[in-house]
Each structure stands twice: as C-alpha cells, then as structure tokens.
PyMOL Python script that loads the backbone (N, CA, C, O; Angstrom):
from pymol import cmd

cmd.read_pdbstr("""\
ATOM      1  N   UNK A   1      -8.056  -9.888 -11.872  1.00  0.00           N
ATOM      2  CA  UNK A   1      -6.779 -10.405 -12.279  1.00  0.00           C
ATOM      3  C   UNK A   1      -6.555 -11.721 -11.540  1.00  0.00           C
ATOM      4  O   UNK A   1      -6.646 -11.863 -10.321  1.00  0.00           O
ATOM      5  N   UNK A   2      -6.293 -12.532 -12.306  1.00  0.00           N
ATOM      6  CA  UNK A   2      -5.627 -14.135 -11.459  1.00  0.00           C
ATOM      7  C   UNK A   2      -4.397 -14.764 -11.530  1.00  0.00           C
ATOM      8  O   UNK A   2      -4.175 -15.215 -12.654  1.00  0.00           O
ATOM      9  N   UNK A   3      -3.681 -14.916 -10.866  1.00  0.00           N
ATOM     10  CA  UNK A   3      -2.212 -15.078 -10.794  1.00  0.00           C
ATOM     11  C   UNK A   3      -1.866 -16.428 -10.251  1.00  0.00           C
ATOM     12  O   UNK A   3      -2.788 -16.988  -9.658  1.00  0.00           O
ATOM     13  N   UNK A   4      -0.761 -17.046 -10.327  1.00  0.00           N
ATOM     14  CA  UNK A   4      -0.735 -18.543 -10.146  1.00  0.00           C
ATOM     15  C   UNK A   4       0.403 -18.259  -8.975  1.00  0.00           C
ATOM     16  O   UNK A   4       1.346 -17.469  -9.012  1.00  0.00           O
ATOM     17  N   UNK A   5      -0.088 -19.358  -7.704  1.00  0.00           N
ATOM     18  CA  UNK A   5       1.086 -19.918  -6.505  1.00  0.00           C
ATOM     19  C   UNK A   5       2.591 -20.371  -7.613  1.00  0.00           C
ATOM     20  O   UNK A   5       2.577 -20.470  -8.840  1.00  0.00           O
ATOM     21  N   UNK A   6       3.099 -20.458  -7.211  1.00  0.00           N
ATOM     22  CA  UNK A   6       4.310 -21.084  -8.062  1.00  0.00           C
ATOM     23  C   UNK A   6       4.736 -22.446  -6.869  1.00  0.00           C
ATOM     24  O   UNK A   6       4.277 -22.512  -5.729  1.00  0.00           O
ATOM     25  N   UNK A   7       5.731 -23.464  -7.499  1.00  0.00           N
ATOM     26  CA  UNK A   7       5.897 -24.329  -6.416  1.00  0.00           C
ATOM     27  C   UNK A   7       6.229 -24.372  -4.955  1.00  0.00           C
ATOM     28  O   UNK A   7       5.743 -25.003  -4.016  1.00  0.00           O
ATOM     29  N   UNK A   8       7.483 -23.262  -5.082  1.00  0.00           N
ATOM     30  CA  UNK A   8       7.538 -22.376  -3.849  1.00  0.00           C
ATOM     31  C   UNK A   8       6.879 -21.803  -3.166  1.00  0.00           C
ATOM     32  O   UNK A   8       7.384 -21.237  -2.196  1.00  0.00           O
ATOM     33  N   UNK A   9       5.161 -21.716  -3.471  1.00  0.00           N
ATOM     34  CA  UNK A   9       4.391 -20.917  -2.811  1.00  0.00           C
ATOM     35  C   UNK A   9       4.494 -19.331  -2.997  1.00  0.00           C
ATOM     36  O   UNK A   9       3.917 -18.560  -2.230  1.00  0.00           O
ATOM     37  N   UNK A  10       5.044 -19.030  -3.757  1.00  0.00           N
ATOM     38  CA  UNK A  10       5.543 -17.334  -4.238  1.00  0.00           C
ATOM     39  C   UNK A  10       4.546 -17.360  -5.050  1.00  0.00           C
ATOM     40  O   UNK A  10       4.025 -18.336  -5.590  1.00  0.00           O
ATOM     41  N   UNK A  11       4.167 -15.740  -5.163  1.00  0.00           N
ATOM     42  CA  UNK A  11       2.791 -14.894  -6.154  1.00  0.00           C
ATOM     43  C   UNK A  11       4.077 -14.015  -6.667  1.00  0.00           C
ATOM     44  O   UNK A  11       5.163 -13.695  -6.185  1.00  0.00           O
ATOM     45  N   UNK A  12       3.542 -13.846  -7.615  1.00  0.00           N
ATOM     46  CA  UNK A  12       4.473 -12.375  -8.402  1.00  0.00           C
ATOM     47  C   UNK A  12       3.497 -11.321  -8.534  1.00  0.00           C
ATOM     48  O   UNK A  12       2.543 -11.570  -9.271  1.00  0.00           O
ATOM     49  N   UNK A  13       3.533 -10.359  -8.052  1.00  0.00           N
ATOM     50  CA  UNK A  13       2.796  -8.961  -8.114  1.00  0.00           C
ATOM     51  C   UNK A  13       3.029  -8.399  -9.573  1.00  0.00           C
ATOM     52  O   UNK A  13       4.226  -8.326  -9.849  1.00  0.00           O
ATOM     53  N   UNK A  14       2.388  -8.090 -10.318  1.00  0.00           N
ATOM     54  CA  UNK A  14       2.490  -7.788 -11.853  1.00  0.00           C
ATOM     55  C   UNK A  14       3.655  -6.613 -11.740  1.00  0.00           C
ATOM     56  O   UNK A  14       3.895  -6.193 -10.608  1.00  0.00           O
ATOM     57  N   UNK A  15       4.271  -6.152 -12.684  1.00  0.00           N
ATOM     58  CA  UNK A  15       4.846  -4.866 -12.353  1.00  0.00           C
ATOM     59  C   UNK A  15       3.909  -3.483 -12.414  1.00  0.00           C
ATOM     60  O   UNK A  15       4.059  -2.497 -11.693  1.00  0.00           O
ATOM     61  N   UNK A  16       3.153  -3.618 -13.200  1.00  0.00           N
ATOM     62  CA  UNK A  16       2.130  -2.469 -13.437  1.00  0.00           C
ATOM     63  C   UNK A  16       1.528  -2.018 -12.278  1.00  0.00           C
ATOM     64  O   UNK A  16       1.603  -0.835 -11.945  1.00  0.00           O
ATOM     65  N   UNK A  17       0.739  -3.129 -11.420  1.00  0.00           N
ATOM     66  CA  UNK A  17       0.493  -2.925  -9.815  1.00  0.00           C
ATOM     67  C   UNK A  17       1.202  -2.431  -9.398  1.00  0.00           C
ATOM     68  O   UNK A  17       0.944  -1.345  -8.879  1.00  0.00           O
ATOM     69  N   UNK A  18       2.874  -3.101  -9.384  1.00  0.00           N
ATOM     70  CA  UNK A  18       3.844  -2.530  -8.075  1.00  0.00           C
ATOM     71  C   UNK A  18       4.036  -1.160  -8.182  1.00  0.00           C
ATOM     72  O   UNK A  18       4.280  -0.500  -7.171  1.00  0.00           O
ATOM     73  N   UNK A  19       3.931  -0.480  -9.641  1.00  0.00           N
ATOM     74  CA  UNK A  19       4.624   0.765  -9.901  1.00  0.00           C
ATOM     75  C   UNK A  19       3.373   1.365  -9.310  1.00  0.00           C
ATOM     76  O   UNK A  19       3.515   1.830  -8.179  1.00  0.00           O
ATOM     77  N   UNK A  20       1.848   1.466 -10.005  1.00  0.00           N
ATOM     78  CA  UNK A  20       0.763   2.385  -9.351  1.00  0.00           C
ATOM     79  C   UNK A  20       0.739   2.191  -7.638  1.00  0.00           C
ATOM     80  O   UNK A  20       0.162   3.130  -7.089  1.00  0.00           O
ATOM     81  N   UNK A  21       1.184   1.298  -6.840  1.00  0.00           N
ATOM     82  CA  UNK A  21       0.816   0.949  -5.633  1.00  0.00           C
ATOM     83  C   UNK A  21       2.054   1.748  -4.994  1.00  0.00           C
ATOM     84  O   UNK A  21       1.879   2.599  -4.122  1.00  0.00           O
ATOM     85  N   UNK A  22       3.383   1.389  -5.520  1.00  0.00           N
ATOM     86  CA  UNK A  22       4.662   1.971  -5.101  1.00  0.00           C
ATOM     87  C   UNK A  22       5.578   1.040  -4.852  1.00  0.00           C
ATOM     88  O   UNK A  22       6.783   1.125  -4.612  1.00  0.00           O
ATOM     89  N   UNK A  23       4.816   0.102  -4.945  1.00  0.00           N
ATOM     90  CA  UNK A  23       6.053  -1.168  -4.249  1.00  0.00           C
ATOM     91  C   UNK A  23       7.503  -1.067  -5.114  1.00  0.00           C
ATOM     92  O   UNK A  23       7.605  -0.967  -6.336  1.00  0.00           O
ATOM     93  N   UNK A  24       8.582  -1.121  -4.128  1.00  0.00           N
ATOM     94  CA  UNK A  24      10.139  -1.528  -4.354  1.00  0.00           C
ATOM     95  C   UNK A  24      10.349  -2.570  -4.043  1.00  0.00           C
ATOM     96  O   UNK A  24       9.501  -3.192  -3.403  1.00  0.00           O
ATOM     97  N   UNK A  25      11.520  -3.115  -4.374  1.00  0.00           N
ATOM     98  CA  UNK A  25      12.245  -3.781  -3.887  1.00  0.00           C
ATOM     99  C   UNK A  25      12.614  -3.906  -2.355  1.00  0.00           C
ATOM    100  O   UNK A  25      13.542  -3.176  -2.007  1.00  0.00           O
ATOM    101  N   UNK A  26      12.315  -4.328  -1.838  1.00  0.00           N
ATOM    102  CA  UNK A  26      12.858  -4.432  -0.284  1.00  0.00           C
ATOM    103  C   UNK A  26      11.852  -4.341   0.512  1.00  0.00           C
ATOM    104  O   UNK A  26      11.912  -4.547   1.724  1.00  0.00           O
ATOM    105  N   UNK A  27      10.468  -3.906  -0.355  1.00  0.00           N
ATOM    106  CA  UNK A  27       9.273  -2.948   0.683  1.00  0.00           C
ATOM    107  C   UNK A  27       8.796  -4.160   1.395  1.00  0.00           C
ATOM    108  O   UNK A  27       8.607  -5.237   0.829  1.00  0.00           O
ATOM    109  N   UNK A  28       8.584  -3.911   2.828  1.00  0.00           N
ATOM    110  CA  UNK A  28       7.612  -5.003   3.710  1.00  0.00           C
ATOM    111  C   UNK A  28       6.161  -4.521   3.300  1.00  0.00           C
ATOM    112  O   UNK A  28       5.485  -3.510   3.113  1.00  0.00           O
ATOM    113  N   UNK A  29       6.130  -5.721   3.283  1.00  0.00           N
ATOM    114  CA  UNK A  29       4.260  -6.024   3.387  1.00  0.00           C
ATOM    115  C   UNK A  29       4.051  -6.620   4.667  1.00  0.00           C
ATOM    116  O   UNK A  29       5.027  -6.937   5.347  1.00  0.00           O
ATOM    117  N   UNK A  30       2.639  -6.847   5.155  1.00  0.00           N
ATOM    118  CA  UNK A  30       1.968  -7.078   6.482  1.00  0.00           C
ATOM    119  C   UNK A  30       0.983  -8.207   5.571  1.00  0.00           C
ATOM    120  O   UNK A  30       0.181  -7.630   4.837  1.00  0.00           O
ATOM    121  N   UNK A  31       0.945  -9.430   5.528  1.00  0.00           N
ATOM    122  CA  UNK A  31       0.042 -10.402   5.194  1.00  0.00           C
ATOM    123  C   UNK A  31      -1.692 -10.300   6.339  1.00  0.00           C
ATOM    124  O   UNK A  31      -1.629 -10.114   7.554  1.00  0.00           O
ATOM    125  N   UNK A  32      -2.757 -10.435   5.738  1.00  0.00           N
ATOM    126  CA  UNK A  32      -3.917 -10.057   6.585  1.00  0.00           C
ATOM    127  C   UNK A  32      -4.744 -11.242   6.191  1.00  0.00           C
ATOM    128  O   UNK A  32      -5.140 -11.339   5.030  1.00  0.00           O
ATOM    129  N   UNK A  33      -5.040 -12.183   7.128  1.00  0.00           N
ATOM    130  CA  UNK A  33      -5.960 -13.447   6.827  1.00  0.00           C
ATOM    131  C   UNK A  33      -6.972 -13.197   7.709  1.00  0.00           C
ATOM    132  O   UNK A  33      -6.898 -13.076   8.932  1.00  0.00           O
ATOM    133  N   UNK A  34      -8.261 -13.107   6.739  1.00  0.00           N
ATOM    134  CA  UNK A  34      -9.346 -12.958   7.730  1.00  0.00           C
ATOM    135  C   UNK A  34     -10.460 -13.436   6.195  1.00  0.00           C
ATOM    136  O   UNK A  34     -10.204 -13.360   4.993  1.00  0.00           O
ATOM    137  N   UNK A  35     -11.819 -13.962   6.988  1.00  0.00           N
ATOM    138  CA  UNK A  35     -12.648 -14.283   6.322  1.00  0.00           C
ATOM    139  C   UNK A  35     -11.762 -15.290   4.851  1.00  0.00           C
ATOM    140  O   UNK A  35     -11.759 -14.914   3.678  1.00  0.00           O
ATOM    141  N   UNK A  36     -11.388 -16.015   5.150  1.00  0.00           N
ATOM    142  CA  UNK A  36     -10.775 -16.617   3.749  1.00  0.00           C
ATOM    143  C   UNK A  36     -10.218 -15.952   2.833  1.00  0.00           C
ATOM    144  O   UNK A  36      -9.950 -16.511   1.770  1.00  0.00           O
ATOM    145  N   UNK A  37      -9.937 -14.681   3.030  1.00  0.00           N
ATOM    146  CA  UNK A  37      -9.214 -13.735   2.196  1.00  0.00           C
ATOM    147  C   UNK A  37      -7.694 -13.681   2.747  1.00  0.00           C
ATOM    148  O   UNK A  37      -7.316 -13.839   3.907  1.00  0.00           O
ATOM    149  N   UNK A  38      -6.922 -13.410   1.577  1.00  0.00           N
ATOM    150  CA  UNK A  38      -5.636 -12.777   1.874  1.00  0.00           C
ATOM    151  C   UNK A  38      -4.972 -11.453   1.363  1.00  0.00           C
ATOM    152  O   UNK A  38      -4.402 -11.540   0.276  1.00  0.00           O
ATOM    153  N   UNK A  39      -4.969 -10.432   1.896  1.00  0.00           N
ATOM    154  CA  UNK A  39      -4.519  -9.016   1.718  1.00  0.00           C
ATOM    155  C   UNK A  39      -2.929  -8.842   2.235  1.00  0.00           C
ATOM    156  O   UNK A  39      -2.442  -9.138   3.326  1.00  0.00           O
ATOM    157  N   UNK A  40      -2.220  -8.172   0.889  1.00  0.00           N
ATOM    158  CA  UNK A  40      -0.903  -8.007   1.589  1.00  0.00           C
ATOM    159  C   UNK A  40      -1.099  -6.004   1.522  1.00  0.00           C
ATOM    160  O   UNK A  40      -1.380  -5.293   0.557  1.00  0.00           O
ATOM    161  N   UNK A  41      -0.786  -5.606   3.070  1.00  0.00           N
ATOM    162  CA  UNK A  41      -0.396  -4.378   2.674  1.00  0.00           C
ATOM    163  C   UNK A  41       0.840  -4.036   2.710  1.00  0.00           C
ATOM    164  O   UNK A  41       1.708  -4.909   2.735  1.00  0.00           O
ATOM    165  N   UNK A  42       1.125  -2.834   2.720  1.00  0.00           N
ATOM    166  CA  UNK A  42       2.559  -2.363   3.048  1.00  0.00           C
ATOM    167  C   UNK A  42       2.837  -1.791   4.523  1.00  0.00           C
ATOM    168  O   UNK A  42       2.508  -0.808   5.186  1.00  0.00           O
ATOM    169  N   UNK A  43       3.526  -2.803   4.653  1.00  0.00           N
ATOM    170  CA  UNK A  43       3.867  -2.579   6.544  1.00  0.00           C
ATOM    171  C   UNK A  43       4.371  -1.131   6.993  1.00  0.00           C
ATOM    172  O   UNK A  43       5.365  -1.365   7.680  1.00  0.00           O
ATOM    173  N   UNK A  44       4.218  -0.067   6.953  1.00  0.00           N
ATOM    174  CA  UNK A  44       4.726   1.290   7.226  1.00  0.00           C
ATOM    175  C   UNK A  44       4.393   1.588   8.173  1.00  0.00           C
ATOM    176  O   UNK A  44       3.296   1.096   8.435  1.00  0.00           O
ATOM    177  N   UNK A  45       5.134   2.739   9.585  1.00  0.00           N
ATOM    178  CA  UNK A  45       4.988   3.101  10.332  1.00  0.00           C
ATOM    179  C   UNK A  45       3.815   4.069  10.772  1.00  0.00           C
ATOM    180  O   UNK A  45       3.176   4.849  10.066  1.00  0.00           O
ATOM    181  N   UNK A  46       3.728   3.870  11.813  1.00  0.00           N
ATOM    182  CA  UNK A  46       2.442   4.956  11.793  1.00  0.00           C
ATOM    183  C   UNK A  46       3.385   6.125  11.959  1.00  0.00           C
ATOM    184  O   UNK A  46       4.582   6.315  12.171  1.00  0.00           O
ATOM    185  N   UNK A  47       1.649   7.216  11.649  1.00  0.00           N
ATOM    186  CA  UNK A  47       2.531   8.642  12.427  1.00  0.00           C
ATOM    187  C   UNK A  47       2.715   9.006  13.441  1.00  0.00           C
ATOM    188  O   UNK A  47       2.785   8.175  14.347  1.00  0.00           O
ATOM    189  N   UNK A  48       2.830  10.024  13.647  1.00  0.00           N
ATOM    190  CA  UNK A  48       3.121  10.419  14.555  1.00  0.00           C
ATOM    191  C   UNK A  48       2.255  11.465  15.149  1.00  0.00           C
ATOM    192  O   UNK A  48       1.794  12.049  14.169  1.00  0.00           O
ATOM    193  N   UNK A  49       1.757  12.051  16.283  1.00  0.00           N
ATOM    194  CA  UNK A  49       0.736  13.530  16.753  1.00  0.00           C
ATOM    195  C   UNK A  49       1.389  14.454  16.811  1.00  0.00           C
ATOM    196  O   UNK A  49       1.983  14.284  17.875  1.00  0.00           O
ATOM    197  N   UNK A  50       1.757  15.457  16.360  1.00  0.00           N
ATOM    198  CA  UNK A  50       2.208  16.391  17.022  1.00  0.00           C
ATOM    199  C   UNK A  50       1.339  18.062  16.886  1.00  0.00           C
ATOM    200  O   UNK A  50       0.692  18.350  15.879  1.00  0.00           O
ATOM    201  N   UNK A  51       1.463  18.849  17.876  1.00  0.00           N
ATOM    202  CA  UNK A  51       0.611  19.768  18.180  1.00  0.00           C
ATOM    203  C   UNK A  51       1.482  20.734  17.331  1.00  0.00           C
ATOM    204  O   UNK A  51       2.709  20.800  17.400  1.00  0.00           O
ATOM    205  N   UNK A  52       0.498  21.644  16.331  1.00  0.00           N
ATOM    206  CA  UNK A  52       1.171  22.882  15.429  1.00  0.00           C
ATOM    207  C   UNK A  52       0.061  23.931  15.799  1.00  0.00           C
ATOM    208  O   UNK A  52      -1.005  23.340  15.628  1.00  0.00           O
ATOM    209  N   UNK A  53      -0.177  25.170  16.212  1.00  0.00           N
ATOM    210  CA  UNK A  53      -0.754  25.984  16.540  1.00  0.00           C
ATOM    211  C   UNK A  53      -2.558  25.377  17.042  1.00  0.00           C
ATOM    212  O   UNK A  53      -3.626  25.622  16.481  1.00  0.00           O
ATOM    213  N   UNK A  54      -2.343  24.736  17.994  1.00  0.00           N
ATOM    214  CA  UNK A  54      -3.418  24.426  19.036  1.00  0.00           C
ATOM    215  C   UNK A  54      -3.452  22.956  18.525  1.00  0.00           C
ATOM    216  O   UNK A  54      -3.468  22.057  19.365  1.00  0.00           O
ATOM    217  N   UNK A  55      -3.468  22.594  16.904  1.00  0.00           N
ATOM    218  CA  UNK A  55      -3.922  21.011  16.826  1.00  0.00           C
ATOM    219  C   UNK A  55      -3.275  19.816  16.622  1.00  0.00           C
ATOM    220  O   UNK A  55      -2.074  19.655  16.404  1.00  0.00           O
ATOM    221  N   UNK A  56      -4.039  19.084  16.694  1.00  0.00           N
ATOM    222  CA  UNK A  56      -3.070  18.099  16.190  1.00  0.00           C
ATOM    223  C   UNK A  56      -2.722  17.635  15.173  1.00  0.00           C
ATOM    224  O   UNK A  56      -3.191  18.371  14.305  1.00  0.00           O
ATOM    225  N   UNK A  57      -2.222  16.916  14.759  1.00  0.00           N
ATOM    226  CA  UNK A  57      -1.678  17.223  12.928  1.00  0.00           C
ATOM    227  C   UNK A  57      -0.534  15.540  13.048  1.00  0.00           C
ATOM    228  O   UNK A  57       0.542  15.380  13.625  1.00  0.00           O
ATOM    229  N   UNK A  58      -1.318  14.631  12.294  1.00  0.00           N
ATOM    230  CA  UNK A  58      -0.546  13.522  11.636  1.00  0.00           C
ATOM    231  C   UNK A  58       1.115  14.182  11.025  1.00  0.00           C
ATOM    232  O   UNK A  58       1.294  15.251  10.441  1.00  0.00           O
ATOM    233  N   UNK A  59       1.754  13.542  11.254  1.00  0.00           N
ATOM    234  CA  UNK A  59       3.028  13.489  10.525  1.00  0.00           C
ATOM    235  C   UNK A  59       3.441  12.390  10.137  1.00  0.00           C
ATOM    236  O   UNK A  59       3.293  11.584  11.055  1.00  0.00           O
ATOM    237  N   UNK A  60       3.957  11.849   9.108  1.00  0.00           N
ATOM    238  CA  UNK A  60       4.714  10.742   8.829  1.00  0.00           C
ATOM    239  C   UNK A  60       5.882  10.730   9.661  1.00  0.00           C
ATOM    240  O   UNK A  60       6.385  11.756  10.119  1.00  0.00           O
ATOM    241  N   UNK A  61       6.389   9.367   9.893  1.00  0.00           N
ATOM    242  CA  UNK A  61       7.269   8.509  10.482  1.00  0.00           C
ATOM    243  C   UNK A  61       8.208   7.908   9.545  1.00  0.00           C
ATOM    244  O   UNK A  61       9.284   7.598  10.056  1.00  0.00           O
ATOM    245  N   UNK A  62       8.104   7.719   8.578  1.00  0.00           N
ATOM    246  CA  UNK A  62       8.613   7.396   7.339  1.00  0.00           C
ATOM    247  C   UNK A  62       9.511   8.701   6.771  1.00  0.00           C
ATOM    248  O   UNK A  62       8.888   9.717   6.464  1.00  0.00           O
ATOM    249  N   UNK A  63      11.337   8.666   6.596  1.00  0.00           N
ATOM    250  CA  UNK A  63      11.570   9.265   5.667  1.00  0.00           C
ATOM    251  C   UNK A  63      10.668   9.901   4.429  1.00  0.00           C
ATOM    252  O   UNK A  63       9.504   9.535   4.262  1.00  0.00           O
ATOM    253  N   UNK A  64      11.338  10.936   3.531  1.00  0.00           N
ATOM    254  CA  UNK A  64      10.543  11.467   2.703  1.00  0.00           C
ATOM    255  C   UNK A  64      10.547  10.516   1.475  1.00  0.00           C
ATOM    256  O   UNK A  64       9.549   9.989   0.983  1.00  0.00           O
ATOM    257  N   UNK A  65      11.924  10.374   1.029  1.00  0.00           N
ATOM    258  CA  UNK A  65      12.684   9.440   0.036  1.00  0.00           C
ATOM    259  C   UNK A  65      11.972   7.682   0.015  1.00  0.00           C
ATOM    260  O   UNK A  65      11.869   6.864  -0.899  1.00  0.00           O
ATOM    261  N   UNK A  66      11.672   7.646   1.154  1.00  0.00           N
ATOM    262  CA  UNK A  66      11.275   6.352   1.411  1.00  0.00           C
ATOM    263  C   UNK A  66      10.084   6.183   1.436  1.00  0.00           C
ATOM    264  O   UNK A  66       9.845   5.107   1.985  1.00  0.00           O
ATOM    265  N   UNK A  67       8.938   6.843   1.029  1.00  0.00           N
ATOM    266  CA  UNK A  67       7.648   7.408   1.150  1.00  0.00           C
ATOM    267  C   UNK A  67       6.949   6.490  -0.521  1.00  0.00           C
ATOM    268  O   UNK A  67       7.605   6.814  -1.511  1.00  0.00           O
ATOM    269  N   UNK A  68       6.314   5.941  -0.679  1.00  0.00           N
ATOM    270  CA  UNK A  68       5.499   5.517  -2.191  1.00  0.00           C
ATOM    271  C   UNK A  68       5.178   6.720  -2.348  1.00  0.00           C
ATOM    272  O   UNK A  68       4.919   7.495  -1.428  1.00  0.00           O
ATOM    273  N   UNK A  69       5.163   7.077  -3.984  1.00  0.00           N
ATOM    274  CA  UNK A  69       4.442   8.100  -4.480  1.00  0.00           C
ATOM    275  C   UNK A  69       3.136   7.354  -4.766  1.00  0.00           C
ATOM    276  O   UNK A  69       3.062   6.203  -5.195  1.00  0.00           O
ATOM    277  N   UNK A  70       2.151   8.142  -4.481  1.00  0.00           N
ATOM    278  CA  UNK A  70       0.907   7.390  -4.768  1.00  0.00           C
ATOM    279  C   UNK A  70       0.082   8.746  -5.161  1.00  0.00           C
ATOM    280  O   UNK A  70       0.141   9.823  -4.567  1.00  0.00           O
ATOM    281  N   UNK A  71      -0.901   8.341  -6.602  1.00  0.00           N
ATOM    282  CA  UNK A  71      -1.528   9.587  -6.893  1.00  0.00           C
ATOM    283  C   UNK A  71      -2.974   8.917  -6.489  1.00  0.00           C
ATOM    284  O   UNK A  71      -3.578   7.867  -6.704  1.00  0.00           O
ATOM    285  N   UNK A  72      -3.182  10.229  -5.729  1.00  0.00           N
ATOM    286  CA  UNK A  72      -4.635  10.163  -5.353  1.00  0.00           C
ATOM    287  C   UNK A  72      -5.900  10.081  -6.298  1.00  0.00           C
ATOM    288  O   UNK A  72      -6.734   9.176  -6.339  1.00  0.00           O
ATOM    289  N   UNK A  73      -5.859  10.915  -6.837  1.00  0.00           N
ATOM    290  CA  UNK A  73      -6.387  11.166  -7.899  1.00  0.00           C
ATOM    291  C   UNK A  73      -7.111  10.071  -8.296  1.00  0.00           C
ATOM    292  O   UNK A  73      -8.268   9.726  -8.055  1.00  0.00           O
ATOM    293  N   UNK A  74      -5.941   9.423  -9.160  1.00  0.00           N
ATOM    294  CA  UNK A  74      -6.296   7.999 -10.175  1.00  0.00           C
ATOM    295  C   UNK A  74      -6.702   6.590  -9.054  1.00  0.00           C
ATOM    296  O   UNK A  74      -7.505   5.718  -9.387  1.00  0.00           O
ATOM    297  N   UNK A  75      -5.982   6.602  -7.728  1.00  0.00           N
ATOM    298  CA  UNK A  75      -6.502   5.327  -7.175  1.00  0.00           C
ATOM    299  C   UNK A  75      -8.338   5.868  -6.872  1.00  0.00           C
ATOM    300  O   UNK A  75      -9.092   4.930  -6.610  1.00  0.00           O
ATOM    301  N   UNK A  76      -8.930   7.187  -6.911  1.00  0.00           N
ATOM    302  CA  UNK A  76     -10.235   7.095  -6.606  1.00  0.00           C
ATOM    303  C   UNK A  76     -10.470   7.272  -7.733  1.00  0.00           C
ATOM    304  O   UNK A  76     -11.381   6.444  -7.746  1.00  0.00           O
ATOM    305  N   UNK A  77     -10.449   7.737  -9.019  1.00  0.00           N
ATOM    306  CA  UNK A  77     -10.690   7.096 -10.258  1.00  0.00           C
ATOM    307  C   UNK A  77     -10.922   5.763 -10.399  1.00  0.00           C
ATOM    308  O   UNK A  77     -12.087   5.426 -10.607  1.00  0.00           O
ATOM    309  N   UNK A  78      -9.894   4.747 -10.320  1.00  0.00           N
ATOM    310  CA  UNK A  78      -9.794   3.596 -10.546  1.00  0.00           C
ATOM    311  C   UNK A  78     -11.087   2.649  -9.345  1.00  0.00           C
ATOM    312  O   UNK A  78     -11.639   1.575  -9.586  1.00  0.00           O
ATOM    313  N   UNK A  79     -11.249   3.565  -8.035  1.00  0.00           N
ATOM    314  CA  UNK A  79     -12.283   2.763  -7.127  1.00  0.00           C
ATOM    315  C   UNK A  79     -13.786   3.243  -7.437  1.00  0.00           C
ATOM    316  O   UNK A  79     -14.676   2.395  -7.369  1.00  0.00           O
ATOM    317  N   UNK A  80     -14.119   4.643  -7.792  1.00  0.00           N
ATOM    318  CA  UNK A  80     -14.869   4.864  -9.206  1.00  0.00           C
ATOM    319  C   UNK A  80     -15.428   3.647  -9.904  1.00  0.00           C
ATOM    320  O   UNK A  80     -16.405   2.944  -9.645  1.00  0.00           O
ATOM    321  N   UNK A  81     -14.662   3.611 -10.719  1.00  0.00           N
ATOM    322  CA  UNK A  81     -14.946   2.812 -12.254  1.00  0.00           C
ATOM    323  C   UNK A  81     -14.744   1.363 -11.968  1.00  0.00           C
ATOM    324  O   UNK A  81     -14.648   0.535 -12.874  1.00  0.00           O
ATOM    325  N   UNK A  82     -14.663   0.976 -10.352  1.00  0.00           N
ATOM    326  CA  UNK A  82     -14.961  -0.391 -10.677  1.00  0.00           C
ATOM    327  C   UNK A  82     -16.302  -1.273 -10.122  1.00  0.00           C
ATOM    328  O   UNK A  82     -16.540  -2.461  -9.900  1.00  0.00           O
ATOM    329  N   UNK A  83     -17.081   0.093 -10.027  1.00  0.00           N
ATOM    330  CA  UNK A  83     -18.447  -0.227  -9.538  1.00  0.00           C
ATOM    331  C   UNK A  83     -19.670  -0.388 -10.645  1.00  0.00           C
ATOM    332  O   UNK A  83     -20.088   0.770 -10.629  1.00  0.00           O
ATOM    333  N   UNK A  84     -20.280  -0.897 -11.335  1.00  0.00           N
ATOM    334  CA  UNK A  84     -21.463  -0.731 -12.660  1.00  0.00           C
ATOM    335  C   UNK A  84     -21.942   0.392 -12.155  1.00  0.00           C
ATOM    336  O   UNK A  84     -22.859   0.983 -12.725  1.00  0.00           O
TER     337      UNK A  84
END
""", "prot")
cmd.dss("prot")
cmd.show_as("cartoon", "prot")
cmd.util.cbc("prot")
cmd.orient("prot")
C-alpha cells in the first residue's frame, strides 16, 4: 500500500487498517526510526507480573474497555499469505 505525506507532513492511516489494527481516535502511537524505516506502533503500557498459584502470569495495565480488539486468528492468516 502507498500513501502520500500531505503538506503538513500528516499520513492518513486508511480506515480499513485502523479498524483491523484497533486504532481510535485519541490512540498514541510510539514513532520507531531505525534502518531508514519508519514504524508507528501503539504506545500501550506494559504489564504487569504478578504471582497466581506459584507463577508468574502477565497482566495487562491497560483498562479492559480501552484494550484494541484484535483477532488473532486473521492477523496470522494475513502474515501467512503474505509470503509466496
């Protein structure tokens, strides 16, 4: 997909992306410049450790409500099928 700077220097994220990815309105991204590339992710908190019967166990830090729905499924489908 190729998308144009605008004069302002603004990209518009298609909507189709934002909805499979999760992006809202308001969501921070984290800009990543390395090797001449530019990656925006979504700036979210890490988790958290906490111990539940001996282990340790990730928890989100993030409200529930405030969470992207993201289906697993289809993003490894989609990383699948974009290999020949």
């Amino acid at each position: 997909m190729v998308i144009t700077i605008d004069k302002a220097g603004r990209v518009v994220i298609p909507a189709e992306t934002r909805r499979r990815v999760g992006l809202k309105p308001g969501t921070r991204l984290k800009l990543i410049e390395e090797n001449h590339e530019i990656r925006l992710v979504p700036a979210v908190s890490p988790p958290k450790l906490v111990r539940r019967k001996g282990r340790l166990v990730a928890v989100p830090t993030v409200p529930e409500e405030e969470r992207s729905p993201v289906d697993l499924g289809e993003l490894m489908r989609q990383e699948r099928d974009r290999w020949p």
